[in-house]
C-alpha positions as CSV (number, residue, x, y, z in Angstrom):
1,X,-39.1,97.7,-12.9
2,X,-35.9,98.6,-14.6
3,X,-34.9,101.5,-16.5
4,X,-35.6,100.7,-20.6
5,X,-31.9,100.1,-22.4
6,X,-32.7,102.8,-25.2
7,X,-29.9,104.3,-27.7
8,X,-29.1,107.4,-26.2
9,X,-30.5,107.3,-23.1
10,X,-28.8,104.0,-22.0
11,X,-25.5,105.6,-23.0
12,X,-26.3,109.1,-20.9
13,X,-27.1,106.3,-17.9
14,X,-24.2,104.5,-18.2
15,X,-22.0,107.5,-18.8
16,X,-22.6,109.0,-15.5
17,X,-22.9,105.3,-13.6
18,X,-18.6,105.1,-15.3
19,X,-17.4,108.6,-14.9
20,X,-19.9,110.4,-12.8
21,X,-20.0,112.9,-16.6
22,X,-16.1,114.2,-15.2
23,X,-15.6,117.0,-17.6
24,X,-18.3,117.1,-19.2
25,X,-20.2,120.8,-19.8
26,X,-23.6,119.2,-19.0
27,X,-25.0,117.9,-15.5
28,X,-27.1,114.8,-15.4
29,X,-30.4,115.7,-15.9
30,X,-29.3,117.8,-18.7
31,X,-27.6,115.1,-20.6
32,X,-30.9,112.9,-19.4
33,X,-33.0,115.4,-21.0
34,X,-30.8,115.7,-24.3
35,X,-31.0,112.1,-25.3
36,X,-34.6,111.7,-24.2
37,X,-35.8,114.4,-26.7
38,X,-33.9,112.2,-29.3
39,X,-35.9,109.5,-28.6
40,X,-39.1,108.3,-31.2
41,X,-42.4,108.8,-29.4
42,X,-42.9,105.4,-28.9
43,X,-39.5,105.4,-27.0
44,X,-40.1,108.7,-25.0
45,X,-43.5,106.3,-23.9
46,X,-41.5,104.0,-22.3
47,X,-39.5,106.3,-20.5
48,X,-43.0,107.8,-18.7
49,X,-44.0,104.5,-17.6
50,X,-40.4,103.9,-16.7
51,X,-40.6,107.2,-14.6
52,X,-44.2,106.4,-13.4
53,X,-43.5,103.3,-12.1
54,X,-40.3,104.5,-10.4
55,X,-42.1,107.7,-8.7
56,X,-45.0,104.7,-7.3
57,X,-41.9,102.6,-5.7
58,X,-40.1,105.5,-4.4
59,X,-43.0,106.7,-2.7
60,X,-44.0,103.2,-1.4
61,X,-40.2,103.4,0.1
62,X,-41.0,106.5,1.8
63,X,-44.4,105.3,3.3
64,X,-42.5,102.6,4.6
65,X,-39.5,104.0,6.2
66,X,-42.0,106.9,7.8
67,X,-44.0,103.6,9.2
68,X,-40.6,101.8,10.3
69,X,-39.9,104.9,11.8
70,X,-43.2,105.4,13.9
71,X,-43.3,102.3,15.4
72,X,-39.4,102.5,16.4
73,X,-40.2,105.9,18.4
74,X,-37.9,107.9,16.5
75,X,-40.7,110.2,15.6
76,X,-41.7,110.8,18.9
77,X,-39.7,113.7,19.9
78,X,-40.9,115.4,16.8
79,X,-44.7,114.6,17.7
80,X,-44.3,115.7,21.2
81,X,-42.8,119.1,19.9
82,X,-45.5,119.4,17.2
83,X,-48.9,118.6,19.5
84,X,-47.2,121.0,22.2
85,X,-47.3,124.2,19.7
């Protein structure tokens, strides 16, 4: 899914992605934020399923690095030390 391309927001995004927001007064999620509340309703809607769909392949990522993981053995150690409390 990729981000929506909308006004403000796209320019916030590609801000930081150019200059990481180098002097600016405002950190990311703060500029984020700013142009978001700018945004028509039907906009700000996009931006949730944006977000939504995001959070459901992020934690898909995690579920399978923790998998990869398991079956590699490198969670072992911290399952020994865990079932021996």
């Amino acid at each position: 899914m990729t981000l929506p391309m909308l006004g403000s927001v796209y320019f916030a995004v590609m801000a930081f992605e150019h200059d990481g927001w180098a002097g600016s007064n405002q950190n990311t999620v703060e500029s984020i934020t700013a142009a978001i509340a700018e945004l028509p309703p039907a906009e700000v809607a996009q931006v949730r399923e944006w977000l939504a769909g995001w959070s459901e392949h992020a934690e898909a990522e995690w579920d399978n690095q923790i998998e990869a993981d398991e079956r590699s053995g490198r969670l072992d150690a911290l399952a020994d030390q865990a079932l021996a409390k």
